[in-house]
Each structure stands twice: as structure tokens, then as C-alpha cells.
N, C-alpha and C positions, 0 to 999 in steps of 0.2 A: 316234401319238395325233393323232387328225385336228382337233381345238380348235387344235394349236400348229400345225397346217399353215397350218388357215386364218388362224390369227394371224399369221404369217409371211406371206402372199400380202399380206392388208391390209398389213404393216409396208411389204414392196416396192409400192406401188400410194402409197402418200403418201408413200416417197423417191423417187419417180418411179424406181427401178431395173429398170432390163431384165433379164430372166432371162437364162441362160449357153445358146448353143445347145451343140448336144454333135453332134459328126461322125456319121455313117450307119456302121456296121459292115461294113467287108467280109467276102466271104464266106471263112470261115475253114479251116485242118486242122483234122479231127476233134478232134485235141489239143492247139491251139491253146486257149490261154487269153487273153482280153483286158477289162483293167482301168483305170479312170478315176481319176485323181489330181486331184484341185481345189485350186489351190492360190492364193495372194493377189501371188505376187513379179512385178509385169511389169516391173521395170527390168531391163535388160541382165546384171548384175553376177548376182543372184541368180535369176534365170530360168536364165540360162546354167548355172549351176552345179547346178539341178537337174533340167536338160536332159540332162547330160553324167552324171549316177548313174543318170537313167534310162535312156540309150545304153549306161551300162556295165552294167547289173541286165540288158537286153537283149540284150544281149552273151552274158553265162554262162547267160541262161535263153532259149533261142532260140524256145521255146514260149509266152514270154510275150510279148503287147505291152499296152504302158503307151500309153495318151493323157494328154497333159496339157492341163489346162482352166483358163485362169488367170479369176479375178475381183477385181473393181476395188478392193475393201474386203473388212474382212472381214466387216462384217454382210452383204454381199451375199453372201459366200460359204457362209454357213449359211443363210439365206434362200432363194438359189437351193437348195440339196442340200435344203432341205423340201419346196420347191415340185415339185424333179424327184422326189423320193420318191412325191409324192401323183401323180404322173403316172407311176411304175413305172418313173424311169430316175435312178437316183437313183448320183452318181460311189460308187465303192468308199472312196474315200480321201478323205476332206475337213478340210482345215485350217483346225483352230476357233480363234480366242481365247481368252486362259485362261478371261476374262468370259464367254467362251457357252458353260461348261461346263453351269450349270444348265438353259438352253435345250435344249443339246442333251442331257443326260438326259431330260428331259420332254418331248420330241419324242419318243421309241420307236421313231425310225428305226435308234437304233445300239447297236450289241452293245458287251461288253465283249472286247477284243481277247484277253484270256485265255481266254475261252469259244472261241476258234479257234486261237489260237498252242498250239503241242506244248511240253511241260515244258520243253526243253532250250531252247527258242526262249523262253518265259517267265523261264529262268535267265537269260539275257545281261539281265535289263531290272536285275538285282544290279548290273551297273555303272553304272546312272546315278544322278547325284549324289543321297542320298539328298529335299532339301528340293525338287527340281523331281519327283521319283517322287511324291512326297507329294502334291501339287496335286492329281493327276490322277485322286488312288485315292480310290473310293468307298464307303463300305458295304465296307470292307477287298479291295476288286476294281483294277482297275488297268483304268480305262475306255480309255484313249490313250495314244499313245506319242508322251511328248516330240520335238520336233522342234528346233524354233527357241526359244530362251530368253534371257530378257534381263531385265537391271534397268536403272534410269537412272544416269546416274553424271554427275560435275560437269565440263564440258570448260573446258579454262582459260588463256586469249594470255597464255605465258611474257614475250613482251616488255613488254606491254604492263604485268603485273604489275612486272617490273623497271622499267621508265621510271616508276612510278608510286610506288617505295616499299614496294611488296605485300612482305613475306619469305616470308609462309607462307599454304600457301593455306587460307581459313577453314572450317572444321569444323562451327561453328553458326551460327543465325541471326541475331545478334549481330554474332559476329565477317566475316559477310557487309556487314551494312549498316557495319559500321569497314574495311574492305576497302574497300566503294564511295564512302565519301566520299573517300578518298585518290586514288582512281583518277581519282573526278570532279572533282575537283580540281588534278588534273595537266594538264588544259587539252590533253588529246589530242586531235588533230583530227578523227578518224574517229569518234568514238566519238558515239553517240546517247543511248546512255545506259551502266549499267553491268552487267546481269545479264538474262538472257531465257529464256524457254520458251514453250514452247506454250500458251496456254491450255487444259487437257485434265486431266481428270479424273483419270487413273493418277496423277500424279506426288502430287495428292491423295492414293488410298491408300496411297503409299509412305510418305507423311509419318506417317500416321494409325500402320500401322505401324512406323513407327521409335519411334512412343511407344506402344507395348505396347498400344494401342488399338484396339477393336473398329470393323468399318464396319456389322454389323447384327448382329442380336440370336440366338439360338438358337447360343450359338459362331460367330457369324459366316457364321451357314446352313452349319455344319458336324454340328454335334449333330444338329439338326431346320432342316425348313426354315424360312429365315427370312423375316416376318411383321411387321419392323419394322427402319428405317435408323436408325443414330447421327450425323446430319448436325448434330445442336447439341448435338456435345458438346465436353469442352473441349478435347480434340487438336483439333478442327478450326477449333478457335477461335484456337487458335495459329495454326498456318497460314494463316487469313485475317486475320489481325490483321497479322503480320509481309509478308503480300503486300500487303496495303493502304499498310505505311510506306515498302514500296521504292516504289511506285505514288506515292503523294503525294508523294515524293520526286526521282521521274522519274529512279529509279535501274534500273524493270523497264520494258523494251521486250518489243512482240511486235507481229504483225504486222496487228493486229484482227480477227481470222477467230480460229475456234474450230480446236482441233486440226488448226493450221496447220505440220504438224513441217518441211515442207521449208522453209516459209519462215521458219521459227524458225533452225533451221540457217545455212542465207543471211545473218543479223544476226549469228551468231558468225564463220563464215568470212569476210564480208566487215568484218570489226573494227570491226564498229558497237556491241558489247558484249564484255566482259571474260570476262565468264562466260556457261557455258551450261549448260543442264540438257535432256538429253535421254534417248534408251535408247543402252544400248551395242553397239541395232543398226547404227548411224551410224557407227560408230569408224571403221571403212576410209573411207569416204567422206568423212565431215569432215577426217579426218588427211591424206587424198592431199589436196585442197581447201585445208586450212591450210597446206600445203606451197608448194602452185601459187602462194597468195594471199602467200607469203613470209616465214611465223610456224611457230612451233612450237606446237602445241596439248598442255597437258596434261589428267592426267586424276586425279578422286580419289572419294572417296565423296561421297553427294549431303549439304548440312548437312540440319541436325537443330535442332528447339528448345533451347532454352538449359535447361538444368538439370533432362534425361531421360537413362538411360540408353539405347544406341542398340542398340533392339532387333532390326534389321533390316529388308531389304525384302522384296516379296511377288513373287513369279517373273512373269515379265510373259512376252510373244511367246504361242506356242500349238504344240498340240500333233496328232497325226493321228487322227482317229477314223474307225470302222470302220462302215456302211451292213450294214445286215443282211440284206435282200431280194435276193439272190445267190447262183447256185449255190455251193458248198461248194467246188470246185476254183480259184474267184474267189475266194471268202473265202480259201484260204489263199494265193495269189497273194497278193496283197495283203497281206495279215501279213507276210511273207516279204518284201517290196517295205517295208513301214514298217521294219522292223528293216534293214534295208539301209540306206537311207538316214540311218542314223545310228550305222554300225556305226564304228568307230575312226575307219579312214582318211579316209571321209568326214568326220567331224566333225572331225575336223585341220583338213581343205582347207576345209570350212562355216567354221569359227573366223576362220582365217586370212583370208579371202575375203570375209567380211561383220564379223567383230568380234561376233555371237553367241559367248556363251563358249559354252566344250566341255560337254556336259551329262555324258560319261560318264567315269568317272575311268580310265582305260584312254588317250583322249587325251589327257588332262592331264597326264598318267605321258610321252606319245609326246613331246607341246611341252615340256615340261621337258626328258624327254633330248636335246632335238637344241637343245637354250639358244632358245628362239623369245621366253620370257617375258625372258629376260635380255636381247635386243637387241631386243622391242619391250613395254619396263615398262608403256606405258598399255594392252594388254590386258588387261593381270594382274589391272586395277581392278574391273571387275566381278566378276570370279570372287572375290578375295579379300574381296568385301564381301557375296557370296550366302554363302562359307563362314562369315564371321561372323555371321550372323543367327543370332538365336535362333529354336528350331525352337519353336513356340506357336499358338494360335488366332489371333493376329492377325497373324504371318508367314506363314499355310498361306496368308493370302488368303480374302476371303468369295468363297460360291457363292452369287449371286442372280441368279432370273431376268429382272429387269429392268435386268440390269446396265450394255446400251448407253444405253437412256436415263434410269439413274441420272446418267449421267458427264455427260451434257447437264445434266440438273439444278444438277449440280456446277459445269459450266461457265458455266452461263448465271449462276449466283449470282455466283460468282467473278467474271464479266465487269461485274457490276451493282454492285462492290464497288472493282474498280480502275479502272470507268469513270467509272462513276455516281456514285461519292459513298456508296455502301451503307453504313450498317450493318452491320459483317461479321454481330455475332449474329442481328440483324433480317433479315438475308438467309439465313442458316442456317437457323433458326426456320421460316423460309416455306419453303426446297428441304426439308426436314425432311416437313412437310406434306405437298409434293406428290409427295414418292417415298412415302411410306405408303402414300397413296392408289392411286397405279397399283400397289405392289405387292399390293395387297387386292386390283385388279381380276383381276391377275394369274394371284395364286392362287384365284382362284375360279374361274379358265378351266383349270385343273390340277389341283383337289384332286378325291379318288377318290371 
């Protein structure tokens, strides 16, 4: 749909983002196939690791070659794969966000990976966990194939809790701010304050979701598309009420930058805060870090408001979707190359290697038999808090397509409320306001 390309070039042209160049083709055998992977991971850790499944996919398939094209973000990385479509070179593979799934429906560059995967190859998608399959499926179709999946979870300095008096680690938001006066109290010398994250909009919808709460209206742009945000309602009123008293309190540290996770990270491993809230894509990297820095970090579910049942969180990371402008013998390359990349073994060594839980129950079944959960219990944490979620409209996750710069909206209110002195509802009220608005503009650059 050429409206959301050119909406895409605009969106890169005022983040000042560069598009992704893409190598020149050599000339190939006749039956030589070769296909492009766009992916987000440029650290060492997780580049390397799916360096090394496309070396091995390469390996058994000697007909195939994979490029890989990594980008900086992920909005850049749908952004670019718009901008390369409207110029006809658009990667086969591109790794979305869960939030750019509306986008990238209403973009018309990508097929549903069912319309090219063969029955038997549609069968294997029955092992993956059923509430991350759920996300992805549309209009009863299964657009993308899970990849990376994650929720946030509480990381927490065992010692620091013991020197402090902590026995148990708090569950609500209550027993958070009774946590933090004890800790801040102990007159530990590293410590800056008692609790930190990022400032960033996901851990928002997680909360919204733990209290059975909607983030927009039509089921959460699940029914129909949705046409209005619930930014003043009163889940989110909790949340900014209770982030405002650790703040006045000078019990929540962050680093003043918006969706600043490495350096949110950085105030937990260097024991400048107690607690931390991040995704449990970090777990390997924080836990080796907690180690070097000479702590034990634990791990538990994120709290929750005081007197809600906890209905869980909403699958966060992203997932592969499929470019449709491709000869057929690419298209199924490709499909064949997504289901690889998340077939058991890999997702073992993914788990293992980044702290993404396992999305298919085939590796869950593998790290159980070889005991992996029982000598390393803080991975267990994420996955036993995705199983607990109730499966509902407000766990599936809203589909909006204004969803990157809803989370801005979010943030900047948020920032205006632990910085500034906000009014949480007077601040809501107003993000309230101006996500309606761009999402009218929105949908009028998209309705048929």
C-alpha cells in the first residue's frame, strides 16, 4: 500500500535514519537460491548466534545463501523493508516488533507465511507455546513466525535485600514501596536510590494487562480496528499514581533519556538500585555482569497493583515476517530458513544464550530433561509467568498502528509526572487526547 510507504520514508526523514544498503548479487548457479534476513541484534552475543544457524541452514542447504542485514532499531527496521519494497528490493525476512504488527499488516508488503509454508511445515508451528502463536494470528491466519519472545520480569541484589532486612521479594505495589523504605534505610552506600527501569512505554502495557485492562477500544484492535486509546483509565492510573510515589520518594532512579535499557541495566549491575524491571532479554547479560560486579541477581514476576487479580503479561520481542515480491523458489527458501531458525535445537541454544524463553514446547520438554531450569532457576521466571497469564483481550496485546509513537506519548507523560511534578490524571487526560488524534490521522491514510 504505497500511503504507508510514503508514511514510512516521512517517519525516517524526521528520525534522521539512514536506510540499510543491501550487498550487489553475485552472479549465481542456475539453482542457486539467495535470500535476505533483516534483523535488529548488532551485539556480538546475539548476532553471533544467528550467524552461526545461518552457517548451519547453509551448510545442509548448499543451494541456499542467506545475507544478513542487521538494523539499528527496530522501527528502522520496518521502515527500511517499506522504503526497500517501494524501490523493489525489499529483504525476504524482516524482524518486526510485536507493536509493528498493525503497520506491517497495512503496509501490503507481506504475505501470511501460511499462504507459502506446505501443510507439514504449518504443523510444527502446533509446538509453539500456544499465547505467543496467538499474537501473531490474524483474521484466524498465522501472519509470522515467532522468533524472539520475551516478557519483563523483576531482577533483584540478593545481598543487598539480606543486609537490608528484605525476606521476601514483593509481589505488589505496596509491598514494593515497604521493600524500599527498609532498603533505604539501611544506609547502603552504593545505592542511589531503590528501584529502576527505563522509562518506556511496554512495561506500561504489561501493568495495564496484569489488571484485565484494555489499551484501546474495538478488543484492543483485536475485534475491529481500533479508533480510540484508553490512556485515562483507571489501570493506568494506578500505575502512574504509584510511579509518581516511588519518584517523590526518590525511591525510582533512571537515567533521564527515554527508553534508555542499557543504561537502566548499568544502575542495577552497578548496585546503584535494589530492583530492576526490565525484559528477560537481558537475563544472560545482567546475570554474567552481576557476577563480574560480585552479587547474585535474582529473578521473579513483575508486581502488580494492590487488590487485582493478576492477569498476566502481553508477549513482547518480535517475530519474522515474510516480503511478498519474490520469486516462489525464495519464498519458500525462506519459510524453510524461518522454521529453522526456531526449530528445538536452536531455541535451546537461543534460550540459553540470550535468556529469551523457549517459545516451543518441544524445547522446554529438551531444558527440563537435561535439569538446565533446575541449576539455572532465574530462567524459569519468565516462562512460568507467560504460562500463568490468562489468555483474554487484554493478554493477546492491542494491535495499533500507531503503536511506536503511542509509547512516546506514554513516555513523555510519564516523564512529565516523575519529573515535573504532573498530575498523573491531568497528564493522562492530555496523552489520552493526543494519541486519538494521530490515531484518526492514521486511519484515514489506511481506511479502504
Amino acid at each position: 500500500m504505497k500511503k504507508i510507504v510514503l508514511f514510512a520514508v516521512v517517519a525516517l526523514m524526521v528520525a534522521g535514519v539512514a536506510t540499510m544498503g543491501r550487498e550487489a548479487k553475485p552472479t549465481q548457479a542456475q539453482d542457486q537460491v539467495e535470500i535476505t534476513f533483516s534483523h535488529i541484534f548488532g551485539d556480538e552475543n546475539r548476532s553471533g548466534l544467528i550467524q552461526k544457524y545461518a552457517d548451519a541452514y547453509m551448510a545442509e542447504h548448499p543451494n541456499v545463501k542467506i545475507n544478513l542485514q542487521i538494523a539499528t532499531s527496530y522501527p528502522e527496521n520496518i521502515n527500511g523493508a517499506l522504503l526497500a519494497s517501494e524501490q523493489g528490493n525489499a529483504p525476504h525476512i524482516v524482524q518486526i516488533y510485536e507493536i509493528g504488527s498493525r503497520l506491517a499488516l497495512d503496509s501490503g508488503i507481506f504475505i501470511p507465511v501460511g499462504s507459502v509454508a506446505t501443510e507439514d511445515q504449518l504443523a510444527t508451528l502446533d509446538d509453539i507455546i500456544q499465547p505467543v502463536l496467538n499474537y501473531y494470528t490474524f483474521d484466524d491466519q498465522v501472519w509470522s513466525v515467532p522468533f524472539n519472545s520475551s516478557n519483563p520480569i523483576l531482577y533483584y541484589n540478593m545481598e543487598i535485600l539480606e543486609q537490608a532486612g528484605v525476606e521476601a521479594v514483593p509481589q505488589t505495589y505496596s509491598e514494593v514501596l515497604a521493600a524500599c523504605d527498609k532498603i533505604m534505610a539501611a544506609g547502603i552506600e552504593s545505592l542511589e536510590g531503590c528501584i529502576g527501569w527505563s522509562v518506556n512505554g511496554w512495561f506500561v502495557e504489561q501493568w495495564v494487562s496484569e489488571q484485565g485492562a484494555l489499551l484501546a477500544n474495538n478488543g484492543n484492535g483485536r475485534a475491529d480496528r481500533a479508533t480510540e486509546v484508553e490512556l485515562d483509565s483507571e489501570a493506568m492510573l494506578n500505575i502512574f499514581t504509584w510511579w509518581k510515589e516511588l519518584a517523590d520518594k526518590d525511591y525510582y532512579v533512571y537515567t533521564g533519556a527515554l527508553e534508555d535499557w542499557d543504561g537502566s541495566d548499568a544502575l542495577f549491575t552497578g548496585q546503584q538500585v535494589a530492583f530492576h524491571i526490565t525484559s528477560t532479554a537481558d537475563l544472560r547479560n545482567i546475570t554474567d555482569a552481576a557476577t563480574e560486579a560480585g552479587f547474585n541477581a535474582g529473578t521473579a514476576y513483575i508486581p502488580i497493583p494492590d487488590g487485582v487479580e493478576r492477569n498476566g503479561t502481553v508477549i513482547g520481542g518480535a517475530s519474522l515476517w515474510l516480503t511478498g515480491d519474490h520469486p516462489q523458489a525464495e519464498l519458500e527458501a525462506a519459510v524453510d530458513f524461518m522454521l529453522f531458525l526456531g526449530k528445538t535445537e536452536n531455541g535451546v541454544d537461543w534460550h540459553k544464550g540470550t535468556g529469551y524463553f523457549p517459545i516451543r514446547y518441544s524445547a522446554i520438554e529438551a531444558l527440563e530433561a537435561e535439569g538446565w531450569f533446575d541449576a539455572n532457576p532465574t530462567f524459569m521466571t519468565a516462562f512460568d509467568q507467560l504460562t500463568s497469564t490468562i489468555p483474554n483481550e487484554a493478554s493477546a496485546g492491542a494491535v495499533i498502528g500507531i503503536f511506536q509513537e503511542l509509547r512516546t506519548i506514554v513516555e513523555q507523560a510519564a516523564q512529565s509526572v516523575i519529573d515535573g511534578g504532573a498530575d498523573p490524571a491531568e497528564a493522562l487526560a492530555a496523552a489520552d487526547d493526543r494519541a486519538d488524534e494521530s490515531m484518526a490521522e492514521y486511519n484515514s491514510l489506511v481506511s479502504e
